[in-house]
LUMPAPA-358750 format. One record per residue: y, z, x of N, C-alpha, C in turn; residue in three letters. Coordinates in steps of 0.05 Angstrom, whole numbers, padded with zeros to 5 digits, always signed. Layout:
# LUMPAPA-358750
YZXYZXYZXAla ...
***
This chain:
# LUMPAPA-358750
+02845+03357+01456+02823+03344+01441+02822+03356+01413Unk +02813+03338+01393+02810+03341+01361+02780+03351+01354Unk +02780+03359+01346+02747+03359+01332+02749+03353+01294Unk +02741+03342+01289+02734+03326+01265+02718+03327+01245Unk +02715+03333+01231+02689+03339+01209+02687+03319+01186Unk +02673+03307+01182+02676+03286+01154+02657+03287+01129Unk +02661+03299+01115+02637+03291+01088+02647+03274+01067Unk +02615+03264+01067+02607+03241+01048+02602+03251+01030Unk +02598+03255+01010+02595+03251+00977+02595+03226+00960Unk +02572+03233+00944+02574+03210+00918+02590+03225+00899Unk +02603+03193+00890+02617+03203+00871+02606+03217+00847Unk +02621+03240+00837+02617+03250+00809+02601+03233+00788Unk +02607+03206+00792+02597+03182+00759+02565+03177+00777Unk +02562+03179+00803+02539+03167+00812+02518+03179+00804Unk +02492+03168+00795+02472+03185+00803+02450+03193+00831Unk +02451+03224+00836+02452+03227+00860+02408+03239+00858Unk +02395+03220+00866+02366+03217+00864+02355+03243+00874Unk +02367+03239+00910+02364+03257+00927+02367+03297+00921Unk +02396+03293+00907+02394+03325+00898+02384+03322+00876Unk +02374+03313+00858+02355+03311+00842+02327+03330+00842Unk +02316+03313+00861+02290+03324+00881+02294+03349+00891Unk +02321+03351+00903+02316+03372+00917+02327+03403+00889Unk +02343+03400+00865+02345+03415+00848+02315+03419+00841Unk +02296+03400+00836+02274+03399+00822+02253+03420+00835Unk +02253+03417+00864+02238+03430+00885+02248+03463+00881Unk +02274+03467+00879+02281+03494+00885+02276+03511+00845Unk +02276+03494+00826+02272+03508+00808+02229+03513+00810Unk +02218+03501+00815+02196+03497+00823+02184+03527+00838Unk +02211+03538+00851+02202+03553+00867+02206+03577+00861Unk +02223+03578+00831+02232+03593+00812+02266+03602+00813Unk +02280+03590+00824+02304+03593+00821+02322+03577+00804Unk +02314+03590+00781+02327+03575+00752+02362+03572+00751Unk +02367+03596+00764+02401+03595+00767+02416+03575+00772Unk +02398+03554+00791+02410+03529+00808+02417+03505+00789Unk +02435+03498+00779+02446+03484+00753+02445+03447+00780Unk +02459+03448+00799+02467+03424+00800+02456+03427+00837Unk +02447+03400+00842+02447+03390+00873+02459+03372+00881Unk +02486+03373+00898+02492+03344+00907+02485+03333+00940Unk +02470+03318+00944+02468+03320+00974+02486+03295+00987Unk +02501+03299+01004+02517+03283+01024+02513+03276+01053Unk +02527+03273+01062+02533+03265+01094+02553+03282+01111Unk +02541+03294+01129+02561+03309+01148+02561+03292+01178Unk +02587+03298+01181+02585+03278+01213+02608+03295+01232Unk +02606+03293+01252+02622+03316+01270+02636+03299+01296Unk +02662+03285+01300+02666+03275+01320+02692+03293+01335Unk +02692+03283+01358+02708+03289+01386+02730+03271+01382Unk +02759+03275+01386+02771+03258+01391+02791+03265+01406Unk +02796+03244+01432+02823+03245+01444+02844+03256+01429Unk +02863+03269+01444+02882+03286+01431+02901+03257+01434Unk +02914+03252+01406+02940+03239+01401+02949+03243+01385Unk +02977+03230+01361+02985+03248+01352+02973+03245+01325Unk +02970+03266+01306+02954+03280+01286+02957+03253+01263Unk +02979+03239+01263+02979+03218+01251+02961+03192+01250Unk +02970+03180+01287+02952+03160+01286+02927+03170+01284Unk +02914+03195+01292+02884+03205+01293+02869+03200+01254Unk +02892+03212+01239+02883+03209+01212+02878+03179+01203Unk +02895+03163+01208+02893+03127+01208+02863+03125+01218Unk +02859+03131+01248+02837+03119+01250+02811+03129+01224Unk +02809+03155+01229+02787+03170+01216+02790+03148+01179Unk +02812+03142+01173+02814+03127+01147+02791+03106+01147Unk +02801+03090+01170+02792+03065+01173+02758+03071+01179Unk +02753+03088+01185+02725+03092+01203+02708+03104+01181Unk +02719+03116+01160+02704+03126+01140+02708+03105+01125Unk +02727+03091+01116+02730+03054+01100+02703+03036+01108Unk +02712+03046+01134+02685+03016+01141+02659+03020+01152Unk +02656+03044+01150+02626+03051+01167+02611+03078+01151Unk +02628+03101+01158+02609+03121+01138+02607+03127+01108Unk +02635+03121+01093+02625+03115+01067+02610+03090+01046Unk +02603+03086+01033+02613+03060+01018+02628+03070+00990Unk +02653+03056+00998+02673+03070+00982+02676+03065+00945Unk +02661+03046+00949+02651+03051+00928+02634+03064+00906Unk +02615+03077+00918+02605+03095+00900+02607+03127+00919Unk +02614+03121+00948+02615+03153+00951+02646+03161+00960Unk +02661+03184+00953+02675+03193+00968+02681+03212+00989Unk +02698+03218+01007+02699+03231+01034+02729+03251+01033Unk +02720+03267+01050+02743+03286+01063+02731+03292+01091Unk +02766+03298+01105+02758+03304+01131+02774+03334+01140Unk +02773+03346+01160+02781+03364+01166+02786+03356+01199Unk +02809+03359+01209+02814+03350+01238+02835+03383+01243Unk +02825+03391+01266+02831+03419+01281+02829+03411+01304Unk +02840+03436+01331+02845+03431+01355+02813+03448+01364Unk +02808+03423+01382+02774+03436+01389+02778+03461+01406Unk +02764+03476+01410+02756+03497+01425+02756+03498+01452Unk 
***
């Protein structure tokens, strides 16, 4: 079995509201150091063990059509042998 990790990100050109808020909150609290917030999407799946190839195809397609919109955000994954 695979274990899977996927993050979402907006792209670099987007503007990102959410870390916005949340930069705004943490200088608020006096931590001026904090220059930039980007907040994303983390997602964690299981997958039948097959081979490392077709497993990446799917994860393509599944971040294409469901957890990014590839248009304004981009993704990486990380696929390892689960525990």
């Amino acid at each position: 079995m695979y274990e899977v990790k996927v993050y979402v990100m907006y792209k670099e050109s987007i503007l990102d509201p959410q870390g916005e808020a949340v930069k705004s909150a943490i200088h608020r609290l006096g931590y001026d150091e904090i220059q930039e917030v980007r907040m994303g999407k983390y997602f964690e799946m299981k997958v039948t063990k097959k081979e490392k190839s077709f497993i990446e195809k799917r994860i393509e397609e599944i971040c294409d059509r469901l957890l990014a919109n590839v248009t304004m955000e981009s993704y990486q994954y990380e696929i390892m042998e689960a525990r």
